[in-house]
Every structure is written in structure tokens, then in C-alpha cells.
C-alpha positions as CSV (number, residue, x, y, z in Angstrom):
1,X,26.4,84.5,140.2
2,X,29.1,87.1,139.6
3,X,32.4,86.1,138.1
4,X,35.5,88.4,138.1
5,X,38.1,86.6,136.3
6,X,42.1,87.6,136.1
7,X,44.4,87.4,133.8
8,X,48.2,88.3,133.7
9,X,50.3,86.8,136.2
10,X,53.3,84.6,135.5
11,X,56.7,84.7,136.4
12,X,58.8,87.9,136.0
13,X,62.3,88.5,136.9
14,X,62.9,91.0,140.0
15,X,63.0,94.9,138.4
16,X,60.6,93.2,135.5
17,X,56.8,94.8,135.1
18,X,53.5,92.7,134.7
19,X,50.2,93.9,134.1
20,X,47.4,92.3,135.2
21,X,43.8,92.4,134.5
22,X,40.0,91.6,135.1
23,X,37.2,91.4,133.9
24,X,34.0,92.2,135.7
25,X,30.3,91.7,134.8
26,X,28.3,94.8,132.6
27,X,25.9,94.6,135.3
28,X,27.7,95.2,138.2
29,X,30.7,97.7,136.9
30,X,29.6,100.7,136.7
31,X,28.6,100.0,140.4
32,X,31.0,99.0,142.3
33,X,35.0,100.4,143.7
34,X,37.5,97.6,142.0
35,X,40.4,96.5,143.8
36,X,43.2,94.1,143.7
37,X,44.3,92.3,146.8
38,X,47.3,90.1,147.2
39,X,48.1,87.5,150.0
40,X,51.3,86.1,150.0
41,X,52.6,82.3,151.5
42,X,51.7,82.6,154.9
43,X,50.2,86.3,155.2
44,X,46.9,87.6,155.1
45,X,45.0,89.6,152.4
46,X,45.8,92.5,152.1
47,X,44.7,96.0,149.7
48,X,47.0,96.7,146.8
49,X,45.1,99.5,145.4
50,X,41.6,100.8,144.4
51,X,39.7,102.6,142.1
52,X,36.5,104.1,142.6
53,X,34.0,104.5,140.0
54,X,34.7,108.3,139.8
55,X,38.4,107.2,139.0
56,X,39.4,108.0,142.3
57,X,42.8,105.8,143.4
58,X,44.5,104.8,146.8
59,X,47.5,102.5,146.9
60,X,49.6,100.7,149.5
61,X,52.4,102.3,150.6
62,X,54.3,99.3,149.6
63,X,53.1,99.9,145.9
64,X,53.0,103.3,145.2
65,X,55.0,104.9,142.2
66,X,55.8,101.1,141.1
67,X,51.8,100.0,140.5
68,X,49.0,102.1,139.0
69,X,45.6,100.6,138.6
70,X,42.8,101.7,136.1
71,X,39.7,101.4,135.0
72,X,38.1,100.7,131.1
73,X,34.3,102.0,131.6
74,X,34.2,100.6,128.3
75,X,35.4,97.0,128.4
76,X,34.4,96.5,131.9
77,X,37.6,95.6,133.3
78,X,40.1,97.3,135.7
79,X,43.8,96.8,135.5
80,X,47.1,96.9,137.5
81,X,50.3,97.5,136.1
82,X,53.0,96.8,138.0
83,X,56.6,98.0,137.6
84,X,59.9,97.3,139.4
85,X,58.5,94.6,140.6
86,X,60.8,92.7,143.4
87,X,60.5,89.2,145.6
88,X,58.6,91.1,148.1
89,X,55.7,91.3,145.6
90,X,55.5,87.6,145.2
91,X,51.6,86.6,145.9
92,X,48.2,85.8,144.5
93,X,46.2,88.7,143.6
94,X,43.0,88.7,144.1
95,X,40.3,91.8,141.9
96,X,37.9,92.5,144.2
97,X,34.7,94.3,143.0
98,X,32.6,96.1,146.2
99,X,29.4,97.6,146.6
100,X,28.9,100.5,148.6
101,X,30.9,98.8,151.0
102,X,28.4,96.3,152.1
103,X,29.2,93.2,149.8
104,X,32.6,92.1,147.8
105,X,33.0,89.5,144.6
106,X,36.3,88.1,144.8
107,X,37.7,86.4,141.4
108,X,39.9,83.4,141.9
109,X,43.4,84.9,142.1
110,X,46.4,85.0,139.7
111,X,49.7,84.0,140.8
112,X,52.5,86.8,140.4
113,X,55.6,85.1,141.1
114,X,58.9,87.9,141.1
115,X,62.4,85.7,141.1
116,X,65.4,87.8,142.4
């Protein structure tokens, strides 16, 4: 069974950074586009950004310039850093690992709470 796990949230003050992270399986990682999702109270899941495994990245519009997300070929594990962060941002985020867009691991989520 494949386990992404997440590490990192917490609570940050509004205009605060946090970085998040996750590790991914050795088998799977050099396979698959990572993402991290976030669904907030209410809301549905939605894409924060993504990294293919060329490097390539796309971001929400909500995040970009404030969250970059990478990749450690290395460690296995993909990251988000996430800068002036605001209320807004206030969710669980989910890393996503997906393979050739047919089937997606989820980890369990890490809450990211942002107090204005």
C-alpha cells in the first residue's frame, strides 16, 4: 500500500511562511506528478500546485508568487513553501502523488491554520 505522509503544518500568524513537506515511496517517485491540494471548512478540494517529474510547475492563481513547490529526486519528497501566508489560506493540505493521470495516492492531510 502506498503511504505519502506530510509534515509541516501548524499555526502561523497572517504574512508568516510555512513549509510543508512529503514524503513519497522510492518506488513510486520517480513516476508520478506530485501535488498538494487543500480543502478548506466547507469547500471542496482543490489544486495548489504541481510538479511534474521533469520539474515542470503550475500553481493556483490564488498561490502564485507567495508558494513554490519542489521536488528532492533524492530524498523522495516534494515540498511547498508558502509565504505571506493570509486567513484565506487556512485548510488541510493534502500531497497528492498521480500516475499518468489514471490513479492518485492521497496522504492524510496537514492542517495549515493562518490567524489574522
Amino acid at each position: 500500500q502506498v503511504q505519502l505522509v506530510e509534515s509541516g503544518g501548524g499555526l502561523v500568524q497572517a504574512g508568516g511562511s510555512l513549509r510543508l513537506s512529503c514524503a513519497v515511496p522510492a518506488s513510486i517517485f520517480s513516476r508520478v506528478t506530485m501535488g498538494w491540494y487543500r480543502q478548506a471548512p466547507g469547500k471542496q478540494r482543490t489544486l495548489v500546485a504541481a510538479i511534474s517529474r521533469g520539474g515542470t510547475t503550475n500553481y493556483a492563481e490564488t498561490v502564485k508568487g507567495r508558494f513554490t513547490i519542489s521536488r528532492d529526486n533524492a530524498e523522495n519528497t516534494v515540498a511547498l513553501e508558502m509565504n505571506n501566508l493570509s486567513a484565506e489560506d487556512t485548510a488541510v493540505y493534502y500531497c497528492n502523488a498521480n500516475y499518468l493521470r489514471t490513479i492518485d495516492y492521497w496522504g492524510k492531510g496537514t492542517l495549515v491554520t493562518v490567524s489574522s
